[in-house]
C-alpha positions in Angstrom: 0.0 0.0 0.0 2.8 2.6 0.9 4.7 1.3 -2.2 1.2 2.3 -4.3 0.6 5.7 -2.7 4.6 6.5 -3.4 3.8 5.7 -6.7 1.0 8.2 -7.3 3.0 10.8 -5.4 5.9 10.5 -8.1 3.1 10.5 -10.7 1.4 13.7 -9.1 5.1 15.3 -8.7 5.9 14.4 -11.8 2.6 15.8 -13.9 2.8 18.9 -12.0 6.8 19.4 -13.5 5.3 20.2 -17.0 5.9 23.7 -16.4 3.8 27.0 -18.2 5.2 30.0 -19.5 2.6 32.7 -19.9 -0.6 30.0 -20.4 0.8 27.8 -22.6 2.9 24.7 -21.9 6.7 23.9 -22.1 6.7 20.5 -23.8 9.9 18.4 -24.1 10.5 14.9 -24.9 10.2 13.5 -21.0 6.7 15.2 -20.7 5.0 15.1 -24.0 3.2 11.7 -24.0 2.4 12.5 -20.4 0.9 15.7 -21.5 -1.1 14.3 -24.0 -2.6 12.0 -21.6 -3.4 15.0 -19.1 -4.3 17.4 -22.2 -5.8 15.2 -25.3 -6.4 18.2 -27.9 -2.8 19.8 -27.9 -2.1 22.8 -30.0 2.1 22.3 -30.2 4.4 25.0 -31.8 7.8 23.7 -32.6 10.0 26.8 -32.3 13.8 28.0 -32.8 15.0 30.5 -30.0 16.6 32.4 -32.8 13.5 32.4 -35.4 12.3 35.6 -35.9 8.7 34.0 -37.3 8.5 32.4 -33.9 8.8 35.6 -32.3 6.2 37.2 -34.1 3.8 34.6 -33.3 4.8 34.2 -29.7 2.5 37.1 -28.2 -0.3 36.1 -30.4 -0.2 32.5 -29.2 0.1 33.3 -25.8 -3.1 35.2 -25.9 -5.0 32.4 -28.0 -4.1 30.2 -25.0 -5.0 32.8 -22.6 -8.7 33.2 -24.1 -9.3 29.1 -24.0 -7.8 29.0 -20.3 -10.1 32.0 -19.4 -13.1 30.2 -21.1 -12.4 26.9 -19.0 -11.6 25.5 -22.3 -10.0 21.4 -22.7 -7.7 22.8 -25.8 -4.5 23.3 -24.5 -1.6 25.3 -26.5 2.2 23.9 -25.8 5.3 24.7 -27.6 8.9 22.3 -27.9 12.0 24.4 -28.4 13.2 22.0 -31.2 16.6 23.0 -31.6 16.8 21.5 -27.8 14.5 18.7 -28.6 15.9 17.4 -31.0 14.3 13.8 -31.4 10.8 15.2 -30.9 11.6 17.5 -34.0 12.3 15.0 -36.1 9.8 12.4 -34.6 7.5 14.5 -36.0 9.2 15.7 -39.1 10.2 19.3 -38.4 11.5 21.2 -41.2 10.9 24.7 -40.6 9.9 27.3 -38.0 7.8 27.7 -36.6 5.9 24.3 -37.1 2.6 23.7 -35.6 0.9 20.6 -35.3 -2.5 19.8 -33.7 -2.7 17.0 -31.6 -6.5 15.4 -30.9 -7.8 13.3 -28.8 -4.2 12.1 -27.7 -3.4 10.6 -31.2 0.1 11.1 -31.3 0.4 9.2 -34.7 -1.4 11.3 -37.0 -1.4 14.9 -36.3 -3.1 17.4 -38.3 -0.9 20.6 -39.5 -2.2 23.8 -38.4 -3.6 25.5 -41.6 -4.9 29.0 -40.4 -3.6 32.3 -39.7 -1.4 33.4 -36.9 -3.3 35.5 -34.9 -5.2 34.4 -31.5 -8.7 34.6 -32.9 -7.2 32.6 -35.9 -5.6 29.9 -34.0 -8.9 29.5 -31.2 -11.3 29.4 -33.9 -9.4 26.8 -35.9 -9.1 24.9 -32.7 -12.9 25.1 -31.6 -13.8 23.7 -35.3 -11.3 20.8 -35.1 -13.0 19.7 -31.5 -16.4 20.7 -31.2 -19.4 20.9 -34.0 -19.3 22.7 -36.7 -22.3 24.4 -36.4 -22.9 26.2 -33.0 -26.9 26.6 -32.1 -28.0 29.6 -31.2 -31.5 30.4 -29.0 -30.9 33.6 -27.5 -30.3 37.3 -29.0 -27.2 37.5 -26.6 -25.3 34.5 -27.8 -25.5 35.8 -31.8 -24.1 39.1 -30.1 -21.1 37.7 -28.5 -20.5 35.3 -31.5 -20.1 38.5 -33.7 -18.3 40.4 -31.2 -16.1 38.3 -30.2 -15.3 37.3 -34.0 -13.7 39.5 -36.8 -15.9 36.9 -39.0 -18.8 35.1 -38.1 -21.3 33.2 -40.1 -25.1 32.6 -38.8 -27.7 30.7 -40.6 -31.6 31.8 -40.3 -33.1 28.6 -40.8 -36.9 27.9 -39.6 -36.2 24.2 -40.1 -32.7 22.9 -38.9 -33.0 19.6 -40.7 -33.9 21.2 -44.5 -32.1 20.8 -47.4 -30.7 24.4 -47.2 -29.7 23.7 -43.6 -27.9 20.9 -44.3 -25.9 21.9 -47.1 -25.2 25.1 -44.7 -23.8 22.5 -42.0 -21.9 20.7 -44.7 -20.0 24.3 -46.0 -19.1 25.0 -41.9 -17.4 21.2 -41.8 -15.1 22.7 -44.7 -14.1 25.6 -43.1 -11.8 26.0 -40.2 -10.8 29.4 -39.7 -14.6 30.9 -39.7 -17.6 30.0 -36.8 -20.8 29.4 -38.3 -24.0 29.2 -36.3 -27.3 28.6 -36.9 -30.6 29.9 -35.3 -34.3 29.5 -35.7 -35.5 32.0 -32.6 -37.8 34.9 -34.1 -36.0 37.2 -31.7 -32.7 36.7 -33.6 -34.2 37.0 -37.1 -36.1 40.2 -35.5 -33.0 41.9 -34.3 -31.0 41.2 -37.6 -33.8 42.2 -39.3 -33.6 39.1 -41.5 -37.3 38.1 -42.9 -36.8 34.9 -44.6 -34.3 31.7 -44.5 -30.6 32.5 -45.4 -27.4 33.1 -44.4 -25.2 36.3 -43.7 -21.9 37.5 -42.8 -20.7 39.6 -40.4 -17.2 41.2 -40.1 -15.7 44.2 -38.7 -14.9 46.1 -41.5 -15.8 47.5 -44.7 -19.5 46.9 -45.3 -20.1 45.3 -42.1 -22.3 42.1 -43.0 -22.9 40.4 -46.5 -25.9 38.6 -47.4 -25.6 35.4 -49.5 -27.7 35.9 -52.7 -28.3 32.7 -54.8 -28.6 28.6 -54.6 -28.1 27.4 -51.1 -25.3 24.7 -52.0 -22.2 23.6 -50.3 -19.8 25.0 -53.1 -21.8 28.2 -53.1 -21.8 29.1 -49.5 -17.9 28.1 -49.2 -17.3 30.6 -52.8 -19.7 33.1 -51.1 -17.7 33.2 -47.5 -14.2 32.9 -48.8 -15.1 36.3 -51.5 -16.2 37.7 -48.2 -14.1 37.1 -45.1 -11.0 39.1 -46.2 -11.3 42.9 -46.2 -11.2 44.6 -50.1 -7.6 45.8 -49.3 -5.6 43.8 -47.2 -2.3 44.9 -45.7 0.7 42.2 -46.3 1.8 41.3 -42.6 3.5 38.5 -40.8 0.1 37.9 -39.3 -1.9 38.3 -42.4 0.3 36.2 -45.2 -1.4 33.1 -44.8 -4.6 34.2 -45.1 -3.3 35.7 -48.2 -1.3 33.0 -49.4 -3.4 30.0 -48.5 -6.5 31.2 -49.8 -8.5 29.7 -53.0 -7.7 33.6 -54.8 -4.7 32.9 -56.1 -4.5 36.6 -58.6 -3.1 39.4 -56.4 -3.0 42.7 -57.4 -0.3 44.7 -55.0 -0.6 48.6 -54.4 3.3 49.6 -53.1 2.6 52.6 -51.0 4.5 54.1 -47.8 2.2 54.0 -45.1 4.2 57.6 -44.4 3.1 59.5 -47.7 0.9 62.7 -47.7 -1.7 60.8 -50.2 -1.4 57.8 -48.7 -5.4 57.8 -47.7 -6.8 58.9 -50.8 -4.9 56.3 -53.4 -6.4 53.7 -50.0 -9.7 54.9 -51.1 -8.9 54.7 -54.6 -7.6 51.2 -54.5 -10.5 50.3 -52.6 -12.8 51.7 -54.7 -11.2 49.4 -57.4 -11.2 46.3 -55.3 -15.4 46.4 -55.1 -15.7 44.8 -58.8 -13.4 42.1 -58.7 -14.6 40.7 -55.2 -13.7 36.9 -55.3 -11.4 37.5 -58.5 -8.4 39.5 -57.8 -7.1 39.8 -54.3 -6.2 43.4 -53.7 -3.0 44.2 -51.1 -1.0 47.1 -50.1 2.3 46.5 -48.7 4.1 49.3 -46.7 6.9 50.6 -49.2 8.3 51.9 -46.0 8.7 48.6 -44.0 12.3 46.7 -44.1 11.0 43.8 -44.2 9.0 44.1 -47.0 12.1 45.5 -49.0 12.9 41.9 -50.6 9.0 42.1 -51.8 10.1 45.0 -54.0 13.4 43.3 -55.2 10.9 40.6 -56.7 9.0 43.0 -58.6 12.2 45.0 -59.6 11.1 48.1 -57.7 12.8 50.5 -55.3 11.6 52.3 -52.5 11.9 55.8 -54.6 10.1 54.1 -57.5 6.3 53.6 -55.3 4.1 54.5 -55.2 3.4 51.4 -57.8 0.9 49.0 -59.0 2.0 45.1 -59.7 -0.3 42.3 -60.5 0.8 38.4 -59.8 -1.0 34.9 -60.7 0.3 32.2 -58.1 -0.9 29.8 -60.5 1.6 26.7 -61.1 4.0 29.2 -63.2 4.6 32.5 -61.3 3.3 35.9 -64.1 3.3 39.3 -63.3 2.4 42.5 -65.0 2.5 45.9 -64.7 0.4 48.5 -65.7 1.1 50.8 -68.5 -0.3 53.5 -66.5 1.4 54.9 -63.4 -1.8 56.5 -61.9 -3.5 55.0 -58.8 -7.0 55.7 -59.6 -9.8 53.8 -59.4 -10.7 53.8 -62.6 -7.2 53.4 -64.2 -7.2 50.1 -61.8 -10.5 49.1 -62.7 -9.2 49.0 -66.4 -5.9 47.4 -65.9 -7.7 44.5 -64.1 -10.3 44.3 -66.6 -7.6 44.1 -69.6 -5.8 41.1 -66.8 -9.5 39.0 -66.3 -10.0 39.2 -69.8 -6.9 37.3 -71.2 -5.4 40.5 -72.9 -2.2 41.7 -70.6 1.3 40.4 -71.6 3.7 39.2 -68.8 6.2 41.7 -67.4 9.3 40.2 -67.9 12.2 42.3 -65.5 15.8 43.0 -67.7 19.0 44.7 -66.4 20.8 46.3 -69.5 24.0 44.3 -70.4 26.9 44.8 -69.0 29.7 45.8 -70.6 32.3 43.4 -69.5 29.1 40.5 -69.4 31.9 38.3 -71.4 35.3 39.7 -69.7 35.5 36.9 -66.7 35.3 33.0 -66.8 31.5 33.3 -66.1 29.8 35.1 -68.4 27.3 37.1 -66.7 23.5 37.3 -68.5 20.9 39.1 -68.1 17.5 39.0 -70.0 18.2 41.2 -73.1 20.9 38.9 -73.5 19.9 35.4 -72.2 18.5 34.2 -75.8 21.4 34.7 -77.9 23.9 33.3 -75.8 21.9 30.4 -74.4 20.5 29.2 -77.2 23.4 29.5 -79.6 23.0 26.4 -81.4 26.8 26.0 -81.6 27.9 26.1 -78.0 26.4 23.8 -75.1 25.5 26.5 -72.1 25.7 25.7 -68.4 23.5 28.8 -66.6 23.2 29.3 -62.7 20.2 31.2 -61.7 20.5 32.7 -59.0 19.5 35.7 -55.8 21.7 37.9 -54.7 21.0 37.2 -51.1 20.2 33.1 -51.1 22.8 31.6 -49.0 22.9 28.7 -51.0 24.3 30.7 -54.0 26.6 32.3 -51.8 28.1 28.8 -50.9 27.8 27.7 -54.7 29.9 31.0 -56.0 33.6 29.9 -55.7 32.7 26.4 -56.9 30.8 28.3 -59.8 34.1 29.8 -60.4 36.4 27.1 -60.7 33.7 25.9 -62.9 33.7 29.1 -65.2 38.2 29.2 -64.7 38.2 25.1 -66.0 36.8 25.8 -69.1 37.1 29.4 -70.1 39.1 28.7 -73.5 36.6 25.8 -74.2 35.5 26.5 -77.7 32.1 25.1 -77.4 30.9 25.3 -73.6 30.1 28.6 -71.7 29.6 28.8 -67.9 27.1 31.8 -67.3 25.5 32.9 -63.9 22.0 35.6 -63.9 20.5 37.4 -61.4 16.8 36.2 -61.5 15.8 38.2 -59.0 16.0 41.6 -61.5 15.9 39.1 -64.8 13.2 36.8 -66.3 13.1 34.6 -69.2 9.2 33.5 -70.6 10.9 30.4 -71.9 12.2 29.4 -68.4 10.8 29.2 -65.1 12.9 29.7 -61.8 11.2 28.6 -58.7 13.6 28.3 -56.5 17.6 29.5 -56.1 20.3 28.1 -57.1 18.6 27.0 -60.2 21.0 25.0 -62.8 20.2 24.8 -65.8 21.8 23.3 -69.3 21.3 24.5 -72.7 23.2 21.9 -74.9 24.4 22.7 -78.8 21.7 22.0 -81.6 18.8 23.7 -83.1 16.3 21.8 -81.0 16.1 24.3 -78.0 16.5 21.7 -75.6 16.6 22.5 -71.5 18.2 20.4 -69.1 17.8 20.9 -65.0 20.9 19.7 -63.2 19.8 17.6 -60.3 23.4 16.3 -59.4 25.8 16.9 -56.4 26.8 20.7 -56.2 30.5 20.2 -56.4 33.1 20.4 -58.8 33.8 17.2 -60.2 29.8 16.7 -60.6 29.6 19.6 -62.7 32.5 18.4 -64.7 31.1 15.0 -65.0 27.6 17.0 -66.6 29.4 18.6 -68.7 31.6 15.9 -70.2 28.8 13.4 -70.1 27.0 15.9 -72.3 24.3 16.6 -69.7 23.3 13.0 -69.1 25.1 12.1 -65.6 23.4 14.4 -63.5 20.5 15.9 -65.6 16.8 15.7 -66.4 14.6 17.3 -68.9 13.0 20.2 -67.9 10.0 20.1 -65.7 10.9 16.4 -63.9 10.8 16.5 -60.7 14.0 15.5 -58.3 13.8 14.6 -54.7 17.3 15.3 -54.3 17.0 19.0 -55.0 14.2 19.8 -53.0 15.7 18.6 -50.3 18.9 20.9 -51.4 16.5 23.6 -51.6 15.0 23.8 -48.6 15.3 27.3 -47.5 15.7 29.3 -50.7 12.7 31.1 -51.7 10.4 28.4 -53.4 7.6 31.4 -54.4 6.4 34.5 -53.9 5.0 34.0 -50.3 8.7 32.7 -49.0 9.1 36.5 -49.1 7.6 37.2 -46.4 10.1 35.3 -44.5 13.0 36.9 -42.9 17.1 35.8 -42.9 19.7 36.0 -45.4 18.9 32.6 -47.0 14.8 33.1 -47.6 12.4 31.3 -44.7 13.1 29.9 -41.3 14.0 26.1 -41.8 16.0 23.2 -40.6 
C-alpha cells in the first residue's frame, strides 16, 4: 500500500513538473506523451530560439491560450524548443519554423498541421472547429451578439427548419471551413434583431460593409465561394500575421498597391484602390504592402522596384507558373485600376518580364554574366552547349555555390564550345524558363532543338565536370521532372512568392 501511494505521489510530482510560461505549456521529450494523456487536444508549436517568425507569433499564441484558459476550455496550446529537442523534432518531421501541429484526442500518430492564420482569434477558432461541431446553435439574441463580437468573422444561418435541405448543405460548408464559426438559429427574436425576414445566411465582419448577405442557390460549393469572397477585407495589408490568409487562400490573382504608409496621399490612393477592389470581389485579391517597411524591401526586389520608385501597381498569378504585370499607367486611380484588371481577367495583358541592360564586360570573366536582353542569344546559340546558374543575390545557397561556380567558369574558359554563365533572376526573367527556386542549374546543350536540361546532381566540382563531359546526361533531367534530391537541397531558398515574407539571409526559417 505505501509502495502504491509513493507511486502516485511520483506520478502527481511528476505531472505537476510540465511547467507553463505565460498559459501555454513547455513541452519536451520527458513530458509530451504525459501531456497528451493529461491534455488530449494539444495545440504544439515547434520553435527556434533564434526564429524571428517564432517571435512574431509568440505574443499572439500566448493570448490564443489565454482566451481558452479563461473560457475553461479542454484545448491546451504547448510549444517544444526544437533545436533542444531534438528527437521530438524529427519524430514528427520538423523542417521549418515555426511548425505547428495539432494534436487530438491524444493521437500522437497522425497529427493534423495547423492551416490558419497566426493571430489568436485565428488559431482558437481553428481549434474550436477541429474539436467541437461545426455548427454552433443559437436560442438567444445574446449568444449571436457575442459570437459577432467576439469574432472578426462570423457566419449565422436563419433557418426555420434545422434539418432542411438548405440547412444541411449550410452545415456541410461550416465542416469545410476551419478558420470561420458558423451558427445557426431558428428564434424569431434573432431573425427580428438582424432584421432578416426569410431563410438565409449572412456574414458579419468588422470592416468595410459590415455584413454580406448570401444571394443565390443554397449549396455547399456556393456558401464556401460566397464566404471565402467575403471574409477578407477589399484591401488587405501584407503582414507576418496576415500572409497566410493571403497565401493559403483559393484567390490565387493578387493585385499589389506599393505605397508608404508615411506619404501625404497615402489615404486617398487607399480609397482609390479600394474603390477598385469592389468589382473584382472573389477574382483578384487586392494588397498594399508598406513601401516603408524593411521587411517588405525583398518584396520590391521581386517585382524590380525600389523604395523611390512607389508609389506602384503590380499584379501576380500564383498559378503553377509564377506571371506578373505591370500597368502601363502609373496613376492609382480607381478607374485606371478598374481598367488594368479588366484588360488582366479578360486574357489580354502580356507578362512583365524584369531586364538589367548588359553589362559591358558581361563576357570579360570566366562566367559570363546574362541578363535577359541577352539570355536568348547566348543560351540558345546552337553551336555552343551552355551551363547557366540562376540565382538571388541574397540566397545563402548561392553564396556557398559561387567559388565552386568559379572554378567551374576558370576550367573551361578557353573551351570553344561550352560557356559557364550565372544571372540574377531576381531583377531578370526569361518566358521560356521558369525559376522557382535559387540556385537553379540549368543546361542548354548545342543544336537547333532548344532543348533544357535541369541539373539535379551533387553541387561540387567534379559533378559539374562530370555533366558537362557526359553531355548533360550524368546528373540531368529534362526540364520540368521533378527530383527529390533537389528539394531537399533547396529547402530554404525562396520556393515562391509567399517565401518572401520570411526573414534571414537565405529566404524562410528552416531546418
Amino acid at each position: 500500500m505505501l509502495k502504491f501511494l509513493m507511486l502516485c505521489t511520483l506520478a502527481v510530482a511528476s505531472r505537476a513538473e510540465i511547467a507553463e510560461e505565460e498559459d501555454v505549456l513547455v513541452l519536451k521529450k520527458s513530458n509530451f506523451d504525459e501531456a497528451l494523456q493529461a491534455h488530449p487536444n494539444i495545440l504544439v508549436e515547434f520553435y527556434a530560439p533564434w526564429c524571428g517568425h517564432c517571435k512574431a507569433l509568440a505574443p499572439e499564441y500566448a493570448k490564443a491560450a489565454g482566451m481558452l484558459k479563461a473560457e475553461g476550455s479542454q484545448i491546451r496550446l504547448g510549444k517544444v524548443d526544437a533545436t533542444e529537442e531534438t528527437e521530438l523534432a524529427q519524430e514528427f518531421g520538423v523542417r521549418g519554423y515555426p511548425t505547428i501541429k495539432f494534436f487530438k484526442g491524444g493521437d500522437k500518430e497522425s497529427p493534423k498541421e495547423y492551416s490558419a492564420g497566426r493571430q489568436a482569434d485565428d488559431m482558437v477558432n481553428w481549434l474550436k472547429k477541429r474539436t467541437g461541431p461545426a455548427v454552433t446553435s443559437l436560442t438567444e439574441v445574446t449568444d449571436a451578439e457575442s459570437l459577432i463580437a467576439d469574432n472578426e468573422v462570423a457566419v449565422i444561418g436563419f433557418f426555420k427548419d434545422a434539418n432542411s435541405d438548405d440547412a444541411k448543405a449550410y452545415e456541410k460548408a461550416a465542416e469545410a471551413m476551419d478558420d470561420v464559426p458558423f451558427a445557426i438559429t431558428s428564434s424569431d427574436a434573432v431573425y427580428s434583431k438582424f432584421e432578416v425576414s426569410k431563410d438565409g445566411v449572412v456574414l458579419f465582419k468588422k470592416f468595410d460593409e459590415g455584413r454580406n448577405t448570401f444571394d443565390g442557390e443554397l449549396t455547399k460549393d456556393g456558401l464556401l465561394a460566397f464566404v471565402k469572397a467575403n471574409q477578407l477585407p477589399l484591401v488587405i495589408e501584407f503582414t507576418e500575421q496576415t500572409a497566410p490568409k493571403i497565401f493559403g487562400g483559393d484567390i490565387k490573382s493578387h493585385i499589389l498597391m506599393f505605397l508608404p504608409k508615411a506619404a501625404s496621399d497615402f489615404q486617398e490612393k487607399m480609397e482609390q484602390f479600394k474603390k477598385a477592389a469592389a468589382g473584382f470581389k472573389g477574382q483578384i485579391l487586392f494588397i498594399f504592402i508598406d513601401s516603408d517597411v524593411d521587411d517588405n524591401q525583398r518584396i520590391l526586389e521581386f517585382f524590380g522596384l525600389k523604395k523611390e520608385e512607389c508609389p506602384a501597381i503590380r499584379l501576380i498569378t500564383l498559378e503553377d507558373e509564377m506571371t506578373k504585370y505591370k500597368p502601363e499607367s502609373k496613376d492609382i486611380t480607381a478607374e485606371s485600376i478598374v481598367a488594368f484588371c479588366t484588360q488582366f481577367v479578360e486574357g489580354k495583358l502580356k507578362p512583365h518580364l524584369m531586364s538589367q541592360d548588359i553589362p559591358e564586360d558581361w563576357d570579360k570573366n570566366p562566367v559570363k554574366v546574362l541578363v535577359g536582353k541577352n539570355f536568348e542569344e547566348v543560351a540558345f546559340d546552337p553551336k555552343k552547349n551552355v551551363f547557366i546558374e540562376f540565382y538571388a543575390p541574397w540566397c545563402g545557397h548561392c553564396k556557398q555555390l559561387a567559388p565552386i561556380w568559379d572554378k567551374l567558369g576558370e576550367k573551361y574558359k578557353d573551351s570553344s564550345d561550352i560557356v559557364v554563365a550565372k544571372m540574377d533572376s531576381t531583377a531578370n526573367e526569361i518566358e521560356s524558363v521558369k525559376v522557382h527556386s535559387f540556385p537553379t542549374l540549368k543546361f542548354f546543350p548545342a543544336g537547333e532543338e532548344r532543348q533544357v536540361i535541369d541539373y539535379n546532381g551533387e553541387r561540387t566540382l567534379e559533378g559539374f565536370t562530370k555533366f558537362l563531359e557526359s553531355g548533360g546526361k550524368e546528373g540531368g533531367a529534362p526540364a520540368g521532372d521533378d527530383d527529390d534530391d533537389v528539394e531537399s537541397q533547396d529547402l530554404d531558398d525562396a520556393d515562391d512568392l509567399s517565401d518572401l515574407e520570411d526573414g534571414g539571409e537565405d529566404g524562410h526559417d528552416e531546418l
